[in-house]
C-alpha positions as MATLAB code, in Angstrom:
seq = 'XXXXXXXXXXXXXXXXXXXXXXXXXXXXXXXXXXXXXXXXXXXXXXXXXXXXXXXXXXXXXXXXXXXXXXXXXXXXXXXXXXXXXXXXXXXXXXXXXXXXXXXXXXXXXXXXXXXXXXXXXXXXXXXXXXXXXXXXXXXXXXXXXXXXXXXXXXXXXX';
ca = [
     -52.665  -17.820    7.396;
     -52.669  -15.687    4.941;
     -50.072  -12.987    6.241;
     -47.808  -15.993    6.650;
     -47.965  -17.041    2.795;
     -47.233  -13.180    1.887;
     -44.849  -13.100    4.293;
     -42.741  -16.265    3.284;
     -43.288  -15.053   -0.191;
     -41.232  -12.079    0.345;
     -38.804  -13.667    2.378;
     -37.858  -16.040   -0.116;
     -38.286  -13.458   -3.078;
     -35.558  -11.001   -0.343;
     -33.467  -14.343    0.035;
     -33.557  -15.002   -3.915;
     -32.537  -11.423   -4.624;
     -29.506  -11.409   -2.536;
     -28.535  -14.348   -3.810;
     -28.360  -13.007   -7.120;
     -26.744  -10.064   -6.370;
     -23.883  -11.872   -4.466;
     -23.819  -13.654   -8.064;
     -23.452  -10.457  -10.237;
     -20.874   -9.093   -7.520;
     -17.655   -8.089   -9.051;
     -14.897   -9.853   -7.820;
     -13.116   -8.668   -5.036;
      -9.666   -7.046   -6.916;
      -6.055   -7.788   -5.656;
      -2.334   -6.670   -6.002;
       0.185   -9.489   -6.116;
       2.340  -10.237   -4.436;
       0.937   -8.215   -1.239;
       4.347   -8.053    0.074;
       7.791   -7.253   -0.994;
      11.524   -7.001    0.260;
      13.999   -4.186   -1.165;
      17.429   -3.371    0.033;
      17.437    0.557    0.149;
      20.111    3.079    0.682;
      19.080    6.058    2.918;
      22.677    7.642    2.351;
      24.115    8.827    5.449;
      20.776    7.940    7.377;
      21.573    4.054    6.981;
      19.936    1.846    5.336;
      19.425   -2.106    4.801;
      16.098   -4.574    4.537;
      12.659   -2.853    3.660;
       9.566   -4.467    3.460;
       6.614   -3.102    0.940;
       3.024   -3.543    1.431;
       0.302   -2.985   -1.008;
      -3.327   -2.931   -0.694;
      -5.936   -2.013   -3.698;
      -9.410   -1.330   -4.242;
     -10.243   -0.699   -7.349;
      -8.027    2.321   -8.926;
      -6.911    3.156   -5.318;
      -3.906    1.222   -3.960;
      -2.006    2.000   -0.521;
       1.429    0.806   -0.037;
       3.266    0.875    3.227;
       6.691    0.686    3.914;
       8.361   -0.872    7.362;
      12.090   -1.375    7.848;
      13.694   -2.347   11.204;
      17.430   -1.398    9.345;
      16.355    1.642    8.905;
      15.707    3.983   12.430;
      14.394    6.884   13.349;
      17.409    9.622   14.121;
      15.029   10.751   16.931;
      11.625   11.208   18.408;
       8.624   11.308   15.894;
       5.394   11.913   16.924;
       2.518   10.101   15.177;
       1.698   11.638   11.304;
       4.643   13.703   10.994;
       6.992   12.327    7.853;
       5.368   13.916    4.948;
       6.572   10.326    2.415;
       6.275   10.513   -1.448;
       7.240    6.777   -2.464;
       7.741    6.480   -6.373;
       7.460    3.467   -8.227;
       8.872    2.374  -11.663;
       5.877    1.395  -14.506;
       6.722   -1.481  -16.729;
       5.322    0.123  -19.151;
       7.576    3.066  -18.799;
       6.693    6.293  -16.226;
       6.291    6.591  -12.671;
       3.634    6.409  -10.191;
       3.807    8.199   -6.987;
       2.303    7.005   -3.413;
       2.084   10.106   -0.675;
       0.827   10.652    2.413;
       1.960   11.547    5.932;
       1.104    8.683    7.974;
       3.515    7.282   11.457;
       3.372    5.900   13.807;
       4.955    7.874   16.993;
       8.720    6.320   16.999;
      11.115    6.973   19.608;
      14.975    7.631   18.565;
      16.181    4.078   16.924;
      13.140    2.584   16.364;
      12.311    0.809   12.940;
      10.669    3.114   10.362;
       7.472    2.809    9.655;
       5.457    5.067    6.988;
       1.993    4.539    5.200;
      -0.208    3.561    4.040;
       0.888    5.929    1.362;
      -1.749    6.546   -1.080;
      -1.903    5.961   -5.059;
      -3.375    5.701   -8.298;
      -3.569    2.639   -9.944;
      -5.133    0.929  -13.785;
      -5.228   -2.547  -14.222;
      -2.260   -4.265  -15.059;
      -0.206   -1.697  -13.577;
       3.440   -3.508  -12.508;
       5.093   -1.315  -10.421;
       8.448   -1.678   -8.783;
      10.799   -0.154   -6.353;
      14.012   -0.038   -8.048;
      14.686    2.854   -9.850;
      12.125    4.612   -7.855;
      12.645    6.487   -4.563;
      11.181    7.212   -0.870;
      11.277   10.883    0.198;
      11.163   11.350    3.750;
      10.738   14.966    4.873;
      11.260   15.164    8.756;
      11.390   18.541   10.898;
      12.539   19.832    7.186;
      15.212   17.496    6.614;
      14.487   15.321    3.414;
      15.804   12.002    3.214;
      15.480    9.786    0.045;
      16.079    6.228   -0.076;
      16.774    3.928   -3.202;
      16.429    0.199   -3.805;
      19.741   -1.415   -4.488;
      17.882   -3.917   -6.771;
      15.072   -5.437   -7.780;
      12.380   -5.984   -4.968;
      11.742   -9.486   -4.199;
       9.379  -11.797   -5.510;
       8.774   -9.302   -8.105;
       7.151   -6.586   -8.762;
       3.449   -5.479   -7.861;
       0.786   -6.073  -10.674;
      -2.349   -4.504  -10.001;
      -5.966   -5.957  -11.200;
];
């Protein structure tokens, strides 16, 4: 009987201390808006819709960028654009997302590149226009550049 008493006792004292460290928890931290449209020109590579999407945890943020306007010239295989996205700070500056991760495409299909990896503070608001995408493929660099503001706005960062 009494291994059951010490063992209830430490099952609600186990219970009570998870509680209170789901209370004490920092809050889970978000970009808004998660998603965002641009209109970008790729030059003589096309161009058209693009749709951003950011992810963050803590100072880390991803974005990843998907347009079906905007097709592959030919075969990729899987992790081989080397991307540098830059962003526009409110506050003035850049930041810069990299990273060299596809999806395989075949010739014409959509572009896909990311998540791209960053640095973020809180409050960052970050947006496409005035910034750029880099492309490098099989040597060939292609940049792209919003025609405008992206749409709903830009992304602020907790």
């Amino acid at each position: 009987m009494r291994r059951m008493r010490m063992s209830a006792g430490a099952t609600l004292a186990a219970g009570a201390l998870a509680v209170t460290a789901l209370a004490f928890a920092p809050a889970a931290l978000a970009v808004t808006p998660q998603t965002a449209t641009i209109t970008a020109d790729c030059g003589s590579f096309g161009g058209g819709e693009a749709t951003l999407t950011a992810t963050q945890n803590g100072t880390a943020a991803t974005i990843t960028v998907n347009s079906s306007a905007i097709t592959a010239p030919i075969a990729l295989g899987e992790d081989s654009i080397a991307s540098t996205l830059t962003l526009v700070k409110a506050s003035g500056g850049t930041t810069s997302f990299t990273g060299t991760e596809n999806p395989a495409m075949a010739a014409g299909d959509p572009v896909q590149v990311g998540p791209l990896s960053g640095t973020v503070a809180a409050g960052d608001s970050l947006e496409a226009f005035g910034g750029s995408l880099k492309m490098t493929v099989l040597g060939i660099t292609i940049t792209c550049t919003a025609t405008g503001p992206q749409s709903p706005g830009p992304f602020v960062f907790d």
